[in-house]
C-alpha positions as CSV (number, residue, x, y, z in Angstrom):
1,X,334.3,277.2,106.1
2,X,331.9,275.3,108.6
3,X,328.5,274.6,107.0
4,X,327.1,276.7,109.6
5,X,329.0,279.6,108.2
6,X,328.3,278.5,104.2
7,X,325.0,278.5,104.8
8,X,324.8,282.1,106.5
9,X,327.4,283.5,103.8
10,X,325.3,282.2,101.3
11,X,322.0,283.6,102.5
12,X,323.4,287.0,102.7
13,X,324.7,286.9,99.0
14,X,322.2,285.1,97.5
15,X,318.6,286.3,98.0
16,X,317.3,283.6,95.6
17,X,318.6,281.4,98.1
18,X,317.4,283.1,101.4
19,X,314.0,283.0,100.0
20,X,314.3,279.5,99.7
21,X,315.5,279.4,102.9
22,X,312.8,281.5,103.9
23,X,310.2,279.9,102.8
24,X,310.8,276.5,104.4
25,X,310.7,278.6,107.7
26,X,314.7,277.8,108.2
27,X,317.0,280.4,110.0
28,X,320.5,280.3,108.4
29,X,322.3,280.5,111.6
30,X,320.0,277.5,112.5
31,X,321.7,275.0,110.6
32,X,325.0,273.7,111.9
33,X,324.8,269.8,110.8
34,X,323.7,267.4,107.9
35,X,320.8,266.3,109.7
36,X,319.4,269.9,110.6
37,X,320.3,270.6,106.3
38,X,317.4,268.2,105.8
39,X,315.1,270.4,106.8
40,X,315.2,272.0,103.6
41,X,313.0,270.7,100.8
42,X,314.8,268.9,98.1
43,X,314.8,271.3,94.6
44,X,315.6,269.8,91.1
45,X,316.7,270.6,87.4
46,X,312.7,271.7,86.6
47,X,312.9,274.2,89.8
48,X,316.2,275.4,88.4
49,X,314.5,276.2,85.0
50,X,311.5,278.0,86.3
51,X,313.5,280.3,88.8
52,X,316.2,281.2,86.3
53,X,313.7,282.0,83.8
54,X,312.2,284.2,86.6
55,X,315.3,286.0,88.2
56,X,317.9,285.4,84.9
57,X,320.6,284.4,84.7
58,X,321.0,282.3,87.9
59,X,317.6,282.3,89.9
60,X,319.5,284.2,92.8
61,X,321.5,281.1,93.7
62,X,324.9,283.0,92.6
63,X,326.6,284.5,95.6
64,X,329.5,286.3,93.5
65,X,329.3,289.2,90.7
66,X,328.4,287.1,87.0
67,X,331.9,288.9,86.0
68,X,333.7,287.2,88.6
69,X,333.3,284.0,87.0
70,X,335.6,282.4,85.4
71,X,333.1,280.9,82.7
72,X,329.1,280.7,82.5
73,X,327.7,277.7,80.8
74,X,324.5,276.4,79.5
75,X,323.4,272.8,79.9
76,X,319.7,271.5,78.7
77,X,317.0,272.7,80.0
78,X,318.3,275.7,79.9
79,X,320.0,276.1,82.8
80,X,322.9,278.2,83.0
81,X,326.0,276.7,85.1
82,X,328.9,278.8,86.9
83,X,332.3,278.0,87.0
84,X,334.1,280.0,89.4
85,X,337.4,281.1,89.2
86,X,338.8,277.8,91.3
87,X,342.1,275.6,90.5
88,X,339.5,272.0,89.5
89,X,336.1,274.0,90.4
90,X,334.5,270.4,89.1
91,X,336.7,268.0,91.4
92,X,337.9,265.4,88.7
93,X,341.6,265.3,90.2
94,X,340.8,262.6,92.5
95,X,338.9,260.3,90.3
96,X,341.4,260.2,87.5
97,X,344.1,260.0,90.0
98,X,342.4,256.7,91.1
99,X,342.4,255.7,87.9
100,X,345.9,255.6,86.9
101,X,345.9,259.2,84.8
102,X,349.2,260.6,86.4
103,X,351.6,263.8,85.3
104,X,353.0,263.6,82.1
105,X,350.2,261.7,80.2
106,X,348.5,262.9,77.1
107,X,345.1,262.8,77.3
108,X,342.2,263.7,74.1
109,X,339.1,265.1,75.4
110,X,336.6,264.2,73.6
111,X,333.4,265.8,75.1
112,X,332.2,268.5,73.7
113,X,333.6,272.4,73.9
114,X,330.1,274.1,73.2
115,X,328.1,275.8,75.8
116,X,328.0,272.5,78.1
117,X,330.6,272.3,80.8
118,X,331.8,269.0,80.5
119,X,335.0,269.6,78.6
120,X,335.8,272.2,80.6
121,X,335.3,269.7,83.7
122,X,337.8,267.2,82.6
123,X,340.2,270.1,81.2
124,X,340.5,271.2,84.8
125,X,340.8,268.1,86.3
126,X,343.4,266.6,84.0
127,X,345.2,270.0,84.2
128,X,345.1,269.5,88.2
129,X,346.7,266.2,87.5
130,X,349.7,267.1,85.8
131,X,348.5,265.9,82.3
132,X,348.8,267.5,78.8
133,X,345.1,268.4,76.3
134,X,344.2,267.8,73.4
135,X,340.9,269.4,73.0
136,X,339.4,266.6,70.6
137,X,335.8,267.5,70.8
138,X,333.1,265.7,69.1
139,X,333.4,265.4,65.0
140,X,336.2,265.0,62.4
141,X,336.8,261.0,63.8
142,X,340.0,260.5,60.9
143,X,341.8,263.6,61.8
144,X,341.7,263.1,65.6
145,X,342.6,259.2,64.9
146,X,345.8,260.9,63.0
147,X,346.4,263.0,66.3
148,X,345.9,260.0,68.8
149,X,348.5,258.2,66.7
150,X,350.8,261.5,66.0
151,X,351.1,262.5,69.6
152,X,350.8,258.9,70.5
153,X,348.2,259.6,73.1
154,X,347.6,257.4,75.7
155,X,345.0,258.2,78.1
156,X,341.2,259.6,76.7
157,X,338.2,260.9,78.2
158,X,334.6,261.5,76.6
159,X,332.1,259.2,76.2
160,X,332.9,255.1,75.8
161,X,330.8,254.6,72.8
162,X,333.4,257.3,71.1
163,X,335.9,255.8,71.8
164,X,334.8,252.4,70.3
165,X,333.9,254.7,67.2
166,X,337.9,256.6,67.0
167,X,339.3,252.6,67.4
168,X,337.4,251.3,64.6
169,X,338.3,254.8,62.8
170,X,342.0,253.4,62.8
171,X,341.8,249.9,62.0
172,X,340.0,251.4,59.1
173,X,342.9,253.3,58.2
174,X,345.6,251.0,59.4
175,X,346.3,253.5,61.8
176,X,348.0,252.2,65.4
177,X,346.8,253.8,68.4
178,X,348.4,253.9,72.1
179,X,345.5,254.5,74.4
180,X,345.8,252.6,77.7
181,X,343.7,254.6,80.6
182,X,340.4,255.9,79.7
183,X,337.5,257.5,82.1
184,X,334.1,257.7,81.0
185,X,331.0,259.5,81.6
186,X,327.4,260.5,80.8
187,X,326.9,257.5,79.3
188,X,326.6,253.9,80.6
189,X,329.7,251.2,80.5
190,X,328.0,248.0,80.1
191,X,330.4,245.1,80.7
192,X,330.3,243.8,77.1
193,X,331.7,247.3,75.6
194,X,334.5,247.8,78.6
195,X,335.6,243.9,77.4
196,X,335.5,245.1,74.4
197,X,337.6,247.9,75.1
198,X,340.0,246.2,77.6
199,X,340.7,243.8,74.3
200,X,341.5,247.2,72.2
201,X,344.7,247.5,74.6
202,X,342.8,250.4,77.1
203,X,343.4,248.3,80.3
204,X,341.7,250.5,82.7
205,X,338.1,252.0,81.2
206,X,336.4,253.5,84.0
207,X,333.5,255.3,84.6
208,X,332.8,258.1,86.9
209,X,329.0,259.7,87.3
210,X,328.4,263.5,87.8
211,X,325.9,266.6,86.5
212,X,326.3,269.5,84.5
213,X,325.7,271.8,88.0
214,X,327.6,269.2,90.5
215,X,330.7,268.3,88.2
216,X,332.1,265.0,90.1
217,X,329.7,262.8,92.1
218,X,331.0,259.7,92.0
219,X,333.9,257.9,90.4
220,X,335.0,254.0,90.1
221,X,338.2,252.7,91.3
222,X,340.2,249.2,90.2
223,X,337.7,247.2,91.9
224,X,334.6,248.0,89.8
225,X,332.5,248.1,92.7
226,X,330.1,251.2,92.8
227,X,330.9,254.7,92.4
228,X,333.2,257.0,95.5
229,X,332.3,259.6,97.0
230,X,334.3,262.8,96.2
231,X,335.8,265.4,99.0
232,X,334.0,268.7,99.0
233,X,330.0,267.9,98.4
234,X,327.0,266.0,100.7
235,X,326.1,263.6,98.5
236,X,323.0,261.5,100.0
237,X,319.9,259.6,99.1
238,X,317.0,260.3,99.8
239,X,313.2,259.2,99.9
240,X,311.8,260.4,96.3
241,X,308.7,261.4,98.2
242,X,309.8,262.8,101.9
243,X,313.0,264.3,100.5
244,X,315.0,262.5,103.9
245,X,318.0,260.1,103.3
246,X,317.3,256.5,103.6
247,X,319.2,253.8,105.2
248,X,322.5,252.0,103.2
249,X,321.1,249.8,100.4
250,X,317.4,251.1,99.7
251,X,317.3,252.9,96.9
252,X,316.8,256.6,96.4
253,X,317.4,259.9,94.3
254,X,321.0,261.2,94.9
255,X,321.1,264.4,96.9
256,X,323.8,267.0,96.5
257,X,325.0,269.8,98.7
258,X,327.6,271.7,97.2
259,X,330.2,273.1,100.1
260,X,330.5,276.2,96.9
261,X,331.2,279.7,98.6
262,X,329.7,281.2,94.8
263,X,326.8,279.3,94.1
264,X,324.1,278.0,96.3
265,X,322.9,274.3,95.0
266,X,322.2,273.2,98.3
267,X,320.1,270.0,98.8
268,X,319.6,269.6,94.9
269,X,317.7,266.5,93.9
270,X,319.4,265.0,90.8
271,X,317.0,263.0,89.4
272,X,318.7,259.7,89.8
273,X,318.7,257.2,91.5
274,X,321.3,254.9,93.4
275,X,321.7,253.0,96.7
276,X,324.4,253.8,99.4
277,X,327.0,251.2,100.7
278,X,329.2,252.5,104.0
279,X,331.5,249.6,103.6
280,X,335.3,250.2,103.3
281,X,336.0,249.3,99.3
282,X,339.0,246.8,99.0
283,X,340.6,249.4,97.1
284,X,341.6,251.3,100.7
285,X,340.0,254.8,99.4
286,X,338.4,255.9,102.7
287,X,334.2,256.5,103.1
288,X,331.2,255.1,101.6
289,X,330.1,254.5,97.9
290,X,327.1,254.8,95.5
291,X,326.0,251.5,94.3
292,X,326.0,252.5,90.3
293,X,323.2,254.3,88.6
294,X,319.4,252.4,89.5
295,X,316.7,254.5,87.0
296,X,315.3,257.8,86.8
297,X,313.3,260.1,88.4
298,X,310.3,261.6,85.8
299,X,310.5,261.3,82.0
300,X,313.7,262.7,80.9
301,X,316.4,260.6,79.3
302,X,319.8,260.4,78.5
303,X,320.8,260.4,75.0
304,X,324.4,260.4,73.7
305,X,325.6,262.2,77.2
306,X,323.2,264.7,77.1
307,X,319.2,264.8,79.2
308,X,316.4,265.0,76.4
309,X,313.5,266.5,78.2
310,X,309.7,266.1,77.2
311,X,309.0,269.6,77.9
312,X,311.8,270.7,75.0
313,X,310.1,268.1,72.9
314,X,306.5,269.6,73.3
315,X,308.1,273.1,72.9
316,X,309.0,272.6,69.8
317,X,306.6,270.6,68.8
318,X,304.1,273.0,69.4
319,X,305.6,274.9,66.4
320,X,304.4,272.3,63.9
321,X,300.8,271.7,65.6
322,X,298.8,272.1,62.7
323,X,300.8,270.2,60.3
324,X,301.8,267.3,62.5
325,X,298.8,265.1,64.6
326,X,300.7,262.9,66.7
327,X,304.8,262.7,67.4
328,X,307.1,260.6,69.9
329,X,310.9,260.4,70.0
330,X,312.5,256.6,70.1
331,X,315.6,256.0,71.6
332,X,317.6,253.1,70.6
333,X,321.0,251.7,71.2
334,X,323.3,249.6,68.1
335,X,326.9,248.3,68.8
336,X,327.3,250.5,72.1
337,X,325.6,254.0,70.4
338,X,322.8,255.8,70.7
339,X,320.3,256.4,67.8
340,X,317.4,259.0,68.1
341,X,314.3,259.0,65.7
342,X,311.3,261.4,66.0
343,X,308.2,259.5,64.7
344,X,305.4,261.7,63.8
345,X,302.1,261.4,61.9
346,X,301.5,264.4,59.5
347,X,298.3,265.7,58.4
348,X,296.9,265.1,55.1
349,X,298.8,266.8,52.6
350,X,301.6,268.1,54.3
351,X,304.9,269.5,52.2
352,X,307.0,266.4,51.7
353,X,309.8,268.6,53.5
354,X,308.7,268.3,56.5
355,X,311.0,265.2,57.6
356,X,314.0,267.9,56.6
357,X,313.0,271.1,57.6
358,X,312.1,269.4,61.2
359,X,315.3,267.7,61.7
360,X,317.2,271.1,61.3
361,X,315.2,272.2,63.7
362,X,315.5,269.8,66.2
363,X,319.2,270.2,66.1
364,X,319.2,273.7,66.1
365,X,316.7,273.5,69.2
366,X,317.7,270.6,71.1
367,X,320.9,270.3,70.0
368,X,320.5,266.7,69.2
369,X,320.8,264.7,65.9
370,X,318.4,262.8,65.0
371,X,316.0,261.0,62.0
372,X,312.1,261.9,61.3
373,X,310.1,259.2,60.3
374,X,307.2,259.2,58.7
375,X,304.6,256.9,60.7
376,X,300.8,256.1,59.8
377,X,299.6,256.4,63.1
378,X,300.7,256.6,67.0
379,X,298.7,255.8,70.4
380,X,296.8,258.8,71.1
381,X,298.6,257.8,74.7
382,X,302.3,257.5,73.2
383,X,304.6,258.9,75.8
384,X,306.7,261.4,74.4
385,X,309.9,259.9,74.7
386,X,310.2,255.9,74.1
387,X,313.3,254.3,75.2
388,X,313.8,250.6,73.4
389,X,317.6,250.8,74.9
390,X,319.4,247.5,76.8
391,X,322.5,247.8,78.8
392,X,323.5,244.0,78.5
C-alpha cells in the first residue's frame, strides 16, 4: 500500500485520525509523498494521553475492531498500545538478525510480561528469527541464573544493567553461564558496562532504540556507529519548534510515521532527540542512520526502561497535599543501575508511616520501586524530577 492510499484507508477508519487530518486543513487524497506528510503537525505521548482519555480506548487512531487485535497494551502515561494480529508487528527480526541472533538459539527475555509491550516485542521478533523463549521476566535473579545455565542459554535480551545483575547472580553461586549475543534496550549502553560485558564472554552487546507505540526504531550493527533505520516506518527529525525535518547532522526530535494499515501514529513526535547521518555504514546495510540518542524533549525521564512523567508524579502527589509540603523524585545511577528516591518534606506531626504507606503507593501507581526519604527542606523551585545520572 502506497502512502497515498494509507493515508486515505486510514482516514476512512479512523475518525480520530481524519479529524486530525481535518483540522490541519489536509485532504487525504492530497498527500502522496514524505514531503507533502509534513504538512501535518507533529503530535506526541501527552496528545496521546489527552485524546485517549477523551475517545477511550484509542483516541480514534485504531482503524480495525479492538477484538481484532491480537493484544492491547498499556504503557506509562497511560496510553494504551495495539498489537495487531501481524507475524513481528514490532519489526525486531532485522535488528537481531544484524546482530548475530540466528535459528536455533535460546534466548531469555528478560523484559517484562506485564501490561507493557516490550516482551511481547522481542518474543515476536526472536520467534520471526527462528530462536527458542524463555520468558524470564523481571524478578527471581537465582532461579533464572539456574535456567540460563540448565538450558545453557546463549543469547539474552532485556535491559544491560540486568544482565550485569544475572552474571554476578552466578559467580555468586558458582554457577557457569553461556551467554554470547545480547541486544539491549530502554536503557543506555555506556562503553564502560558493554567492556564490562564483552569481558563476561557476551561478545556482541548491542543496543537497539525504539517506543512502546513504534516498536523498532533504530538498531546497532558490528560497527557501533549510530542506530539503522528499520524497513516499514518514516523515521525523521525534525525542528522541535517548526515540526519540519532538518538537514543530516543537526539535531532534532525523531519523527515517526508508521506505514500500519490498523493504527494511525502518523507523524508522532517521540520526544527524543538524535541527528541523522545518510552515509553508507561500513557494515553494507543499505540507508541512512540515527546518530545515538542526544537528550530529551520536556521533563520526563527514563528510569530502569520505563518514562517517569511529572504529571504521574503530581497526580499522586496530590493525594498527600496536606500531609506532605514539598516532594521531588532523584534519579541516580550505581554500578550500571538505576536507583529512584522520592524526597519529600512532611508537615509537622505527620504519622511516622508515611515513608511506607507512600512507597506502596507509588509502586502500585507508577509502577516503579523506589525509597522515601525524609528531607528537612526542598527549594520551593525543585523540579519534580532530579536526575544526578552519568553515562561515562
Amino acid at each position: 500500500m502506497n502512502l497515498n492510499a494509507l493515508i486515505s484507508h486510514l482516514a476512512q477508519n479512523a475518525p480520530g485520525f481524519a479529524a486530525r487530518l481535518e483540522s490541519a486543513g489536509i485532504k487525504p487524497d492530497s498527500i502522496h509523498t514524505v514531503n507533502d506528510l509534513n504538512a501535518l503537525p507533529v503530535i506526541r505521548k501527552d496528545n496521546l494521553v489527552e485524546l485517549q482519555a477523551a475517545n477511550p480506548p484509542f483516541g480514534g487512531f485504531l482503524a480495525c475492531k479492538p477484538g481484532e487485535l491480537k493484544r492491547i497494551f498499556q504503557s506509562p502515561g497511560p496510553i494504551y498500545d495495539p498489537e495487531a494480529r501481524i507475524p513481528d508487528y514490532w519489526r525486531w527480526k532485522n535488528a537481531l538478525e544484524a546482530n548475530s541472533f540466528a535459528p536455533g538459539d535460546v534466548a531469555m527475555n528478560c523484559f517484562t510480561y506485564h501490561l507493557t509491550p516490550a516482551a511481547a516485542m522481542f518474543e515476536e521478533g526472536l520467534w520471526a528469527v527462528g530462536c527458542a523463549v524463555i520468558p524470564g521476566g523481571i524478578g527471581n535473579q537465582e532461579q533464572q541464573v539456574r535456567v540460563l545455565h540448565d538450558l545453557r542459554v546463549n543469547a539474552y535480551v532485556g535491559l544491560p544493567s540486568y544482565l550485569k545483575a544475572l552474571i554476578e547472580k552466578a559467580e555468586a553461586i558458582n554457577l557457569e553461564l553461556y551467554v554470547e549475543k545480547a541486544f539491549f534496550t530502554a536503557e543506555p549502553l555506556p562503553p564502560s558496562l558493554r567492556a564490562w560485558l564483552n569481558e563476561h564472554g557476551v561478545k556482541t552487546a548491542r543496543q537497539g532504540y525504539g517506543t512502546a507505540e513504534c516498536g523498532n526504531l533504530g538498531f546497532e550493527c558490528s560497527q557501533q556507529n549510530g542506530w539503522h533505520l528499520p524497513e516499514n516506518a518514516i523515521i525523521q527529525v525534525c525542528d522541535i519548534n517548526s515540526g519540519q525535518p532538518l538537514p543530516p547532522g543537526v539535531s532534532g526530535e525523531i519523527v515517526v510515521t508508521l506505514l500500519n494499515e490498523d493504527y494511525a501514529l502518523i507523524r508522532f513526535g517521540t520526544g527524543d532527540l538524535s541527528s541523522y547521518n545518510p552515509e553508507p555504514c561500513a557494515c553494507g546495510l543499505p540507508g541512512g542512520r540515527l546518530m545515538g540518542w542526544q537528550g530529551r524533549i520536556g521533563d520526563a525521564v527514563k528510569v530502569r526502561g520505563m518514562f517517569l512523567h511529572p504529571k504521574q508524579l503530581r497526580d499522586l502527589m496530590s493525594r498527600y497535599s496536606g500531609v506532605i509540603q514539598r516532594w521531588q523524585a532523584v534519579v541516580t545511577r550505581k554500578e550500571h543501575r538505576d536507583f529512584l528516591a522520592l524526597n519529600v518534606v512532611p508537615v509537622s506531626g505527620a504519622d511516622p508511616s508515611l515513608p511506607g504507606d507512600l512507597a506502596k503507593a507509588a509502586h502500585e501507581a507508577l509502577k516503579f520501586q523506589l525509597k522515601v526519604e525524609i528531607v528537612e527542606e526542598l527549594p520551593a523551585d525543585a523540579p519534580p524530577i532530579r536526575d544526578e545520572r552519568t553515562w561515562e
